[in-house]
C-alpha positions as CSV (number, residue, x, y, z in Angstrom):
1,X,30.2,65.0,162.4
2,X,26.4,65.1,161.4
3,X,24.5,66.3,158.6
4,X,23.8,69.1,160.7
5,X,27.1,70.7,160.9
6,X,28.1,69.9,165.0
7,X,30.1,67.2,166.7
8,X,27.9,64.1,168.3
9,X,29.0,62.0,170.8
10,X,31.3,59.5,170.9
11,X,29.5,56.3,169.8
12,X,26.1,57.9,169.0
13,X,26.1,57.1,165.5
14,X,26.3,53.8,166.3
15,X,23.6,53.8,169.1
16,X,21.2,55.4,166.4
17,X,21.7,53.0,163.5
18,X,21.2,50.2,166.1
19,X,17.6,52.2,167.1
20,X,16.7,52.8,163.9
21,X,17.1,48.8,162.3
22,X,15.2,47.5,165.8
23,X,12.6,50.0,165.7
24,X,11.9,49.4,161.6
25,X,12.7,45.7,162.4
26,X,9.9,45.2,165.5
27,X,7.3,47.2,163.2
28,X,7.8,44.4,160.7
29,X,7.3,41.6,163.0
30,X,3.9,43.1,163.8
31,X,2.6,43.4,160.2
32,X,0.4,41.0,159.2
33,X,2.4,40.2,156.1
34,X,5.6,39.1,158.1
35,X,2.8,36.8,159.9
36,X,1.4,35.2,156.5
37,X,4.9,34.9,155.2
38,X,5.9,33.0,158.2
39,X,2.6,30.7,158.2
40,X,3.4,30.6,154.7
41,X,6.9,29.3,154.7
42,X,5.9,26.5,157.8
43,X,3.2,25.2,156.1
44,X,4.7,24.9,152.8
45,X,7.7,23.3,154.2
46,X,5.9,20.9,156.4
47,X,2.8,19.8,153.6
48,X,5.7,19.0,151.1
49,X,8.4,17.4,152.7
50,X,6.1,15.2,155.3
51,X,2.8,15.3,153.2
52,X,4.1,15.3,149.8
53,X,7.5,13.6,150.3
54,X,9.3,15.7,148.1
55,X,12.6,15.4,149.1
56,X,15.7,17.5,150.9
57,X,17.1,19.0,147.7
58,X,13.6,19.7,145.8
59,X,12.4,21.4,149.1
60,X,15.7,23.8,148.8
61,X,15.2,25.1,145.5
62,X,12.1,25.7,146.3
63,X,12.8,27.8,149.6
64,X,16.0,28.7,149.0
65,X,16.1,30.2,145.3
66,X,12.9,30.5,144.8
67,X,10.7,32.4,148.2
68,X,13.8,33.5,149.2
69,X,14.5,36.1,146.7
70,X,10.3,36.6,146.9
71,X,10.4,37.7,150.3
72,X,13.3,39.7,149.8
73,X,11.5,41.6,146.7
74,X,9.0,41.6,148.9
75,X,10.4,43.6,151.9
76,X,13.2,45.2,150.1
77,X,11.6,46.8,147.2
78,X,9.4,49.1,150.2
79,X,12.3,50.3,152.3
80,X,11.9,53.8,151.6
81,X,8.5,54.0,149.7
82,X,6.4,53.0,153.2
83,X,8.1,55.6,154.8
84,X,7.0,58.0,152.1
85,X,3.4,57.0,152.7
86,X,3.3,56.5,156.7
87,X,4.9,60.1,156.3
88,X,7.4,59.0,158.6
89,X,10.5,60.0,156.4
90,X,10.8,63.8,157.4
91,X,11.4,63.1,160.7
92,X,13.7,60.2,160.2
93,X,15.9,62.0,157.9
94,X,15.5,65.7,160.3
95,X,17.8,63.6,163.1
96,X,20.7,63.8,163.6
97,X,22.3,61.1,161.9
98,X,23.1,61.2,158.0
99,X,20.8,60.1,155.0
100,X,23.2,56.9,154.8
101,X,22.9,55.5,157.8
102,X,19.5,56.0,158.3
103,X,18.7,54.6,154.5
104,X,21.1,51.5,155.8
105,X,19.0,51.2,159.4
106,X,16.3,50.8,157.0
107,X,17.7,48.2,154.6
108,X,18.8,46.1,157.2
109,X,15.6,46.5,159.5
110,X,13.9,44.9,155.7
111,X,16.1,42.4,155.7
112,X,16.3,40.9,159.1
113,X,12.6,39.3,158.4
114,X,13.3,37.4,155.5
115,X,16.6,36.4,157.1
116,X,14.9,35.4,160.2
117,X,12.3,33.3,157.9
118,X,14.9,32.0,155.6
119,X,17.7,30.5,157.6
120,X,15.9,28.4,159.7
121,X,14.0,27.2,156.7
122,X,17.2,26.3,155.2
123,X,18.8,24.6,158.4
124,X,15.5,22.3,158.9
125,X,15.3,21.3,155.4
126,X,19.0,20.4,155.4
127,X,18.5,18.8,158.4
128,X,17.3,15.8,157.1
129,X,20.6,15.1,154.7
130,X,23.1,16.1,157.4
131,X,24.4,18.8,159.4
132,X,27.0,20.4,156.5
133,X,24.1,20.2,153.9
134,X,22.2,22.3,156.9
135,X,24.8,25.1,157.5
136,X,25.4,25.3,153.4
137,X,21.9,26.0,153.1
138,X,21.2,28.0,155.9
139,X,23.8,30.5,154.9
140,X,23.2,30.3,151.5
141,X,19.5,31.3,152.6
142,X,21.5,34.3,154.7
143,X,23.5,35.5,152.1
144,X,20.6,35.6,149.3
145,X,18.3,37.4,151.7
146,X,21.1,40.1,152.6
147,X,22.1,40.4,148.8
148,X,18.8,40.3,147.3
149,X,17.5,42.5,149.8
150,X,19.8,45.2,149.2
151,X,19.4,44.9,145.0
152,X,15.6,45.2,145.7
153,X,15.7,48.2,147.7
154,X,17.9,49.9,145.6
155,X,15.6,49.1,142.7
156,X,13.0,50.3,145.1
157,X,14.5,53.8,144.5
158,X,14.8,53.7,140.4
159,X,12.0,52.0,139.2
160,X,8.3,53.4,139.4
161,X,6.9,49.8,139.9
162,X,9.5,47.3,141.9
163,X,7.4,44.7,142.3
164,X,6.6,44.0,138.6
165,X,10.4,45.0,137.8
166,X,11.7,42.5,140.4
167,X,8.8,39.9,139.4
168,X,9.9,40.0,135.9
169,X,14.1,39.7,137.1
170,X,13.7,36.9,139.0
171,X,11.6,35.0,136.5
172,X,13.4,36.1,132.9
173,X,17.1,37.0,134.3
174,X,17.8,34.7,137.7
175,X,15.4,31.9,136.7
176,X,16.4,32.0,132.9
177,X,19.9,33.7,132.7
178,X,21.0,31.7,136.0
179,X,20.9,28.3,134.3
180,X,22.9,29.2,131.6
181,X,26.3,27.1,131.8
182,X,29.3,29.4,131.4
183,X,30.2,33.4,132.8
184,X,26.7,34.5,131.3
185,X,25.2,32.5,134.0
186,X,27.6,33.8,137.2
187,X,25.9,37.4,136.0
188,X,22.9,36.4,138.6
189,X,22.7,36.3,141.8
190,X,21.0,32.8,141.8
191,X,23.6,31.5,140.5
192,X,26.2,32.0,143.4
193,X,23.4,30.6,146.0
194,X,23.4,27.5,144.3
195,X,27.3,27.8,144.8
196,X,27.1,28.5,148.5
197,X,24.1,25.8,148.9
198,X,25.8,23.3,146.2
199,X,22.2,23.0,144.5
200,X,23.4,22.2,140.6
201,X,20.8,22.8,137.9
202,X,18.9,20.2,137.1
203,X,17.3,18.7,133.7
204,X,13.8,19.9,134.8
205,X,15.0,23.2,135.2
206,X,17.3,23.2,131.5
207,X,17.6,21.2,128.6
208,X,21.9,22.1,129.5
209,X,21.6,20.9,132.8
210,X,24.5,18.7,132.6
211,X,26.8,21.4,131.2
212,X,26.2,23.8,134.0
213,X,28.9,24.4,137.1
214,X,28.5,25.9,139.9
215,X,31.1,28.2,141.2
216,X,33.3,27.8,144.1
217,X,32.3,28.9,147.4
218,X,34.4,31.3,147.6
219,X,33.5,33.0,143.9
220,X,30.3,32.5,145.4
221,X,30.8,34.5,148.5
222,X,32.8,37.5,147.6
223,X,30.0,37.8,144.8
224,X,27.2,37.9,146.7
225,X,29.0,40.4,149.4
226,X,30.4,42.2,146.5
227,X,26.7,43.0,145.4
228,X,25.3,43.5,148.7
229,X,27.7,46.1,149.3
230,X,28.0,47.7,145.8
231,X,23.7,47.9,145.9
232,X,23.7,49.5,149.6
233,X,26.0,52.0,148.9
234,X,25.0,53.0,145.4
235,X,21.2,53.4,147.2
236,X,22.5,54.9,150.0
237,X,24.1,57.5,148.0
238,X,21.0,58.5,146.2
239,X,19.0,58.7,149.2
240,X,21.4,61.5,150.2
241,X,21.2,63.3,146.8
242,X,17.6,62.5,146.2
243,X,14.8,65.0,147.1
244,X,11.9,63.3,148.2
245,X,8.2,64.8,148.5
246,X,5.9,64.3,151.4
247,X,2.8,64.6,150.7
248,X,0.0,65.4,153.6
């Protein structure tokens, strides 16, 4: 049943959420952001770990926890406010199809880029230790784009300025708060992708390094899922109840 009171057909809903994520999905690929963010992500992974020589492990933190979550802030924090300004939102939410689904098209379409740029990042750079190392960081980079994604556009949706919010989480909360040995520290999501990728704190990154323990991959996992789906729904909800003003 639709939001607009009569049956569809069988497996339209479906067919819709699918057209919804690629069309959202294609329009990112042809921004110039998703370009420079993909220029950007070769480059720096190239110039350091065959120009600079930092190693395997250095090169993952620095992909995996730390532009991951950027591009995910990035193209998260925007999933509905861009539709507000290309004054495209009336007519997605006039079809037939409720607010939720087309508010979870939309997520999703946000965070298939960063995915697409993440993943292979984090199979390349683990690559070069071995091909276990290269799934665990490939689908750590999967599972912090999906989960950070979803937390960004939901913050998209509360605060007046997400990017400064999310700048100022990532640095003070995941980048602080995640290092912190102890269940204080499982309170980020940072902290479960170094689970799934197995990247322990180190002693330039805390004085406490050596007290600090990952948690089990499976922790790990039903944490991260637990969040993406906690975050979608929660933002879904309130872009059913919200009212939303279109300005021409």
């Amino acid at each position: 049943m639709s939001s607009t009171g009569y049956q569809l057909p069988a497996g339209y809903l479906p067919r819709a959420v699918a057209f919804w994520t690629g069309f959202h999905f294609k329009r990112n690929l042809r921004k110039r952001a998703f370009k420079l963010w993909a220029v950007a992500f070769v480059l720096t992974i190239l110039g350091l770990r065959y120009g600079a020589g930092v190693s395997p492990e250095q090169l993952a933190r620095l992909v995996v926890l730390g532009a991951v979550p950027l591009a995910a802030l990035f193209f998260g924090a925007g999933s509905l406010r861009e539709e507000i300004e290309d004054q495209t939102l009336t007519y997605a939410f006039t079809r037939p199809v409720g607010r939720i689904w087309t508010y979870v098209a939309r997520v999703l379409a946000n965070g298939l880029p960063v995915a697409l740029l993440a993943v292979p990042a984090g199979l390349f750079i683990g690559f070069g230790i071995g091909e276990a190392t290269a799934l665990r960081y490939g689908f750590a980079a999967l599972l912090g784009a999906v989960a950070y994604g979803s937390f960004f556009a939901l913050v998209g949706q509360i605060v007046k300025w997400p990017a400064w919010f999310g700048l100022a989480w990532l640095i003070f909360w995941e980048g602080g708060v995640g290092t912190v040995p102890g269940f204080f520290g499982r309170l980020t999501l940072m902290s479960h992708v170094r689970g799934i990728a197995q990247l322990p704190v180190e002693s330039s990154e805390a004085p406490w390094s050596g007290l600090w323990q990952a948690p089990s991959f499976i922790v790990a996992f039903l944490a991260l899922a637990g969040v993406t789906a906690a975050t979608l729904w929660i933002g879904a909800i309130r872009a059913r109840k919200r009212e939303f003003v279109v300005t021409r």
